[in-house]
N, C-alpha and C positions, 0 to 999 in steps of 0.2 A: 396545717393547724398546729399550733405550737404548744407541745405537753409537759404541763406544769412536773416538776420530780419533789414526791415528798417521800421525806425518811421513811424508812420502813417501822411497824411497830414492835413491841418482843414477839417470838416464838410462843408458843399457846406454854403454858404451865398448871403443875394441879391446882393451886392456889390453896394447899392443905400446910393445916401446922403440922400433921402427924406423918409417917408416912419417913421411908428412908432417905438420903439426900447422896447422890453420886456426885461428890466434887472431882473434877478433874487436874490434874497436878497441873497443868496450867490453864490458871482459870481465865485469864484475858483471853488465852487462844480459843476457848470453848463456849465461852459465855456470849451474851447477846446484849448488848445497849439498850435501854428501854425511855421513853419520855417519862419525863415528871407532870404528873397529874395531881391534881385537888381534887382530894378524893373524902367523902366524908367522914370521920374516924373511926376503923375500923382497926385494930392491932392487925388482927389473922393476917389481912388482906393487902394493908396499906406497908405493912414492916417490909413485902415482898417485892408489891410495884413502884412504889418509892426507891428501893435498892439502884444503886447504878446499875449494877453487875449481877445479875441472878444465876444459881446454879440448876441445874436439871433436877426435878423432883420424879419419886415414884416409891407405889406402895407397893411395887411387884416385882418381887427382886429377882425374878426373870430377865427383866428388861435393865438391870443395872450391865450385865454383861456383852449386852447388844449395844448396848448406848456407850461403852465404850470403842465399842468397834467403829461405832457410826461418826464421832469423834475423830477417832486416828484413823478415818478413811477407809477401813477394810472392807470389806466384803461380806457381805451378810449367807450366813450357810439355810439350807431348809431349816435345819429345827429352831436359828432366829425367825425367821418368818412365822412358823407356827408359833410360837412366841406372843409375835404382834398379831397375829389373829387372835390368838386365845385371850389376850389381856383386856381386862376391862379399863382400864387407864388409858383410855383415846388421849390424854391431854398427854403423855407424857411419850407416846405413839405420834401426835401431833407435833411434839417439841421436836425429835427428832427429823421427822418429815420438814418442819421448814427449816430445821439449823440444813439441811442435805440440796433441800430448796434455794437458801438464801446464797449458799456457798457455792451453787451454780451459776445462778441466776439475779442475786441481788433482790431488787423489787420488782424487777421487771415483768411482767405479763401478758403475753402477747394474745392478740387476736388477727381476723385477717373478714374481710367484707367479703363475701362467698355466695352461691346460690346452689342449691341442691337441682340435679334433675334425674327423674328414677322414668326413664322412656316406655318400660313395661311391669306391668307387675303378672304377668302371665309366669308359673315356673311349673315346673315338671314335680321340683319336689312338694312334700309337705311335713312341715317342719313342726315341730308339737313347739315351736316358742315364736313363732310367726301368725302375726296378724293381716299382714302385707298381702304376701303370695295368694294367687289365683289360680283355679285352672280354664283354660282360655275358656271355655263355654260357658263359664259361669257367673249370676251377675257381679258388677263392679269390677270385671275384669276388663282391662284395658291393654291396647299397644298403639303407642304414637310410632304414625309414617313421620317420616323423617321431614319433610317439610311441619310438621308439627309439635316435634323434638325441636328445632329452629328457634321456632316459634318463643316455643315455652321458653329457652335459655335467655330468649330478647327480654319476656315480660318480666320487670320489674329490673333490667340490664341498667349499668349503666357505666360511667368510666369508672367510678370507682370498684366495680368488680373486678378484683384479681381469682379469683378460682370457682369453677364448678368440679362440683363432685358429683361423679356420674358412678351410679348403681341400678341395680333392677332385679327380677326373676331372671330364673332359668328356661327362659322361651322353648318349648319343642319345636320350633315351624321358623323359629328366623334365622338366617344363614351370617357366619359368620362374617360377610361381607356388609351385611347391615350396621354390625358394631361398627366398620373401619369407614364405612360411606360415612356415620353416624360419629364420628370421631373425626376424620378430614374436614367435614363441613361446617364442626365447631371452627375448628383452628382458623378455618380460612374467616370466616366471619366475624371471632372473632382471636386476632391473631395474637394479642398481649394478654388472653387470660389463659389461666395455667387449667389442664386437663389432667386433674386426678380422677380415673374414673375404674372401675372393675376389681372387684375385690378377689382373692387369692381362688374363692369358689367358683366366680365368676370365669376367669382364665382359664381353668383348669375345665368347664363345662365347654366352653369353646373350642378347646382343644381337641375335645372328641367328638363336636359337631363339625370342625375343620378338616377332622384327622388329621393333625400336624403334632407335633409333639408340645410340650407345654412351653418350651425357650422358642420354636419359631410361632409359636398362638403370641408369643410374650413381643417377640422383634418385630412382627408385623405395625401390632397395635402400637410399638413406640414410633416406627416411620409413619403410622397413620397420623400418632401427633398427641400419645397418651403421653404426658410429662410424668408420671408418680404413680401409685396405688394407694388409695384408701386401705383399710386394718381392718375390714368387716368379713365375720364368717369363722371369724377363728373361734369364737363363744368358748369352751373350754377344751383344751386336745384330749382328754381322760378316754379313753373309749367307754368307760361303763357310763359316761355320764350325756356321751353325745349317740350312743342307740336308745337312748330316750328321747331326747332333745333335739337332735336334727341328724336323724341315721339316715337320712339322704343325700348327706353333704360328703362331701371330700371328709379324710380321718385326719387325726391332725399331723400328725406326718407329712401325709401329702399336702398341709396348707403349709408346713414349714418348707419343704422343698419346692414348692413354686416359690414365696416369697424369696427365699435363696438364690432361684434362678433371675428375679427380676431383678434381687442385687446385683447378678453378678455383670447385668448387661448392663447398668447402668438405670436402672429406676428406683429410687426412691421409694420408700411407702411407711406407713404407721403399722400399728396391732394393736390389737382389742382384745378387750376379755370378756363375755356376757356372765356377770355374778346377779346371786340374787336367788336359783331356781332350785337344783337338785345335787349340786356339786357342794362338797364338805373344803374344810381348809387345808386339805390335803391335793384336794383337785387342784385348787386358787396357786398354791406353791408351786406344783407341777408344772402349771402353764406361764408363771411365771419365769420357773428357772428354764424352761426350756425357751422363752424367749428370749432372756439374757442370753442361753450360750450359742443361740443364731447369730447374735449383734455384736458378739466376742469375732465370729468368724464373717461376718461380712459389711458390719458398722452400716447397715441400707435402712435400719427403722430409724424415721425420725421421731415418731412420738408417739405413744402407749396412752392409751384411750379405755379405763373403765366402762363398761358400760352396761348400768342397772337394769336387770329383767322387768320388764312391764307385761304383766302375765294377763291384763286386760284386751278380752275377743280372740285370743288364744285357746288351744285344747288343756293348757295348763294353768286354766284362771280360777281354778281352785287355791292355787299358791300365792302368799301374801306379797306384797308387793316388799321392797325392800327398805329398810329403814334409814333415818339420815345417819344415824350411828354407824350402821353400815357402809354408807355410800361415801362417807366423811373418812372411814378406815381404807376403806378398799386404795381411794387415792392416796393416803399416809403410807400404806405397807408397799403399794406398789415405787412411789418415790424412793422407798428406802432399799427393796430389794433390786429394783432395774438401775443399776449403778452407772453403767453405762446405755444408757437411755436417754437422750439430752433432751426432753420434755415429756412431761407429763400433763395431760388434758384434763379440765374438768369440763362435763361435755354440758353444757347448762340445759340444753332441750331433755335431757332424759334424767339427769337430778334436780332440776328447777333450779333457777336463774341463783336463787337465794342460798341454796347448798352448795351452789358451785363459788360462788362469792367465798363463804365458808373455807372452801377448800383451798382456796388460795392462800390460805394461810395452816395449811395443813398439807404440802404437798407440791399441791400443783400450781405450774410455771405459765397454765396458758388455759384459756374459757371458750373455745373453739369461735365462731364469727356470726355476722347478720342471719347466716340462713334460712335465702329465701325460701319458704315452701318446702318443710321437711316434714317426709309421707311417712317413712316407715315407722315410725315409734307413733305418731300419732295414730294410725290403722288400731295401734295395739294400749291403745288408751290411755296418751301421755298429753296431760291437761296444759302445757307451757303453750304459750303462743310458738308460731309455724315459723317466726322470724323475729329481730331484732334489729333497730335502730342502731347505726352507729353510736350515736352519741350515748343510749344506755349503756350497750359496753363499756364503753368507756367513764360514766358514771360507777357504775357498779363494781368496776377494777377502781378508782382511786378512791371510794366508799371504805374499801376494804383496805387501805394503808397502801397501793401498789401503786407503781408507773403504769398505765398503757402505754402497749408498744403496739402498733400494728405491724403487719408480716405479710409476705405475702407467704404463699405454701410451703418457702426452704427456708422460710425463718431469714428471708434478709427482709433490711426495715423499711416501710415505705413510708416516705412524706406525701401530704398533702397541702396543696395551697387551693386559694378559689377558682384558680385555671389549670391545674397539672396534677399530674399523679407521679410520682418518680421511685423505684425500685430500686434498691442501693445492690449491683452486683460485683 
């Protein structure tokens, strides 16, 4: 299918008369090209978007000193981050996030056709921010036999699937040869879609139903025919904030040193962050920076994945859900602080399809894919539909001024025609 490319549009701005203005000594290098609109007369408004050449505005002369760094490329330290948390000037948070965006990425925005399958929601633990999790005898709890994990990956299958992402509970009672039965009889059936499956919690729970240590729980499941890991589980590494939130899980230490080991063998995987719930912007920077200095030492995440608390049919549905102001920054700070992080997600099933649109001019390089039949957040009372037409994605990325690019998992590009699929490696 042949994808039309249109110019990108400016970088978001405040669009205020007042308010300090950071020109940078060269301003061709810093500045952003904008279209010429017929706009109705407005001075404020029109003196600005009329302009060939706009400079970065801001009333928050915090953000003057960041914004040059962000500019000559440097590096952003904690107390810039707390910074961009603390500012109420998302627009000029924003500006920054797409000049770091565009300068990666261009307009580019990729997606990739996917189907979620979660084989068990049976787990040991219980998590105060999970709606999911079961314990086996209780209703709604389920475990598919593996002729019916099969199954389910066929229904709604088709060539154009490139990846399942495969998640679940921490089962008491299944032996770690079910994951790898569960895992080879993907591949063999189906043998060109990519098996990102098992998140850092997940491996690490295996390992001590296998008793093996966590690099051969890790090497198994890659000869079984895991290609990558999913970024789920990590929620925030703070310890004060995950003995309320999920003191069942691995500490984040231990989810950083699995993912380490799966780098080191050669798997691939993303990171998440679950904001939204108990964690201050102290926590949000913490987990940040200690993702960057994983990626400094093993370059294995391919892409960092916001992902907003849905506190609905949880122990913690007392807490408000999170706002677009929020979910609109969280993707702008993280762009800005993950420097070396070559994407960033906006995950549309858990901010809605229309925030995530949003953020792609605010950040983020990519709108995650179709998927089919996605359990977990909806458990936990996330209103977006369970899946996504190709062709919406791709509306909704060139709505928003961007290219669609489809992907498959490693972010190489994939064509389509009306008879072929073809992967560029």
């Amino acid at each position: 299918m042949p994808i039309s490319k249109r110019r990108a549009g400016r970088p978001p701005h405040s669009g205020r008369d007042a308010g300090a203005t950071v020109q940078p000594p060269d301003a061709e290098r810093y500045s952003h090209r904008t279209r010429r609109l017929s706009l109705p007369a407005c001075p404020a408004v029109s003196s600005m978007v009329m302009s060939a050449v706009h400079s970065f505005q801001t009333d928050d002369a915090r953000l003057g000193p960041v914004h040059r760094k962000v500019v000559a490329g440097e590096r952003l330290n904690a107390d810039d981050a707390l910074a961009l948390y603390g500012t109420g000037d998302i627009l000029a948070v924003g500006w920054m996030a797409n000049y770091v965006r565009e300068r990666m990425h261009g307009d580019k925005t990729y997606f990739n056709v996917n189907r979620h399958l979660n084989p068990t929601n049976v787990c040991v633990a219980a998590c105060r921010l999970c709606a999911f999790g079961r314990k086996k005898d209780t209703p709604g709890a389920y475990t598919m036999a593996l002729e019916e994990a099969f199954e389910t990956a066929a229904t709604g299958y088709s060539e154009a699937v490139t990846e399942f992402h495969i998640v679940g509970g921490l089962h008491p009672d299944l032996p770690f040869q079910y994951f790898l039965d569960l895992i080879s009889g993907l591949k063999r059936r189906f043998p060109q879609v990519h098996l990102k499956a098992f998140t850092m919690v997940e491996v690490a729970y295996l390992s001590k139903r296998a008793k093996l240590s966590i690099r051969e729980t890790l090497e198994q499941l890659k000869a079984a025919g895991v290609d990558s890991l999913p970024g789920g589980g990590a929620e925030i590494f703070a310890d004060r904030v995950r003995h309320i939130i999920c003191d069942h899980k691995i500490d984040g230490d231990q989810w950083l040193d699995t993912a380490k080991l799966a780098h080191q063998i050669g798997l691939k995987s993303n990171a998440t962050m679950l904001y939204g719930h108990v964690e201050n912007d102290e926590d949000r920077v913490d987990h940040l920076l200690k993702l960057r200095a994983l990626q400094d030492e093993t370059h294995g995440f391919q892409t960092f994945i916001p992902l907003a608390f849905h506190p609905d049919n949880t122990p913690l549905q007392h807490l408000p859900k999170t706002s677009g102001m929020l979910d609109i920054k969280q993707i702008a700070v993280s762009r800005l602080v993950l420097d070396n992080f070559p994407h960033v997600k906006a995950y549309w099933q858990m901010m809605t399809a229309k925030i995530a649109q949003i953020a792609l001019r605010f950040g983020a390089d990519d709108i995650d894919g179709t998927v089919v039949e996605e359990k977990i957040y909806h458990d936990a009372g996330a209103t977006t539909p369970q899946g996504m037409r190709r062709q919406d994605l791709v509306r909704l990325i060139r709505e928003a001024g961007r290219e669609p690019v489809e992907r498959d998992t490693l972010y190489r590009p994939v064509t389509r025609t009306e008879t072929s699929v073809t992967v560029a490696v």
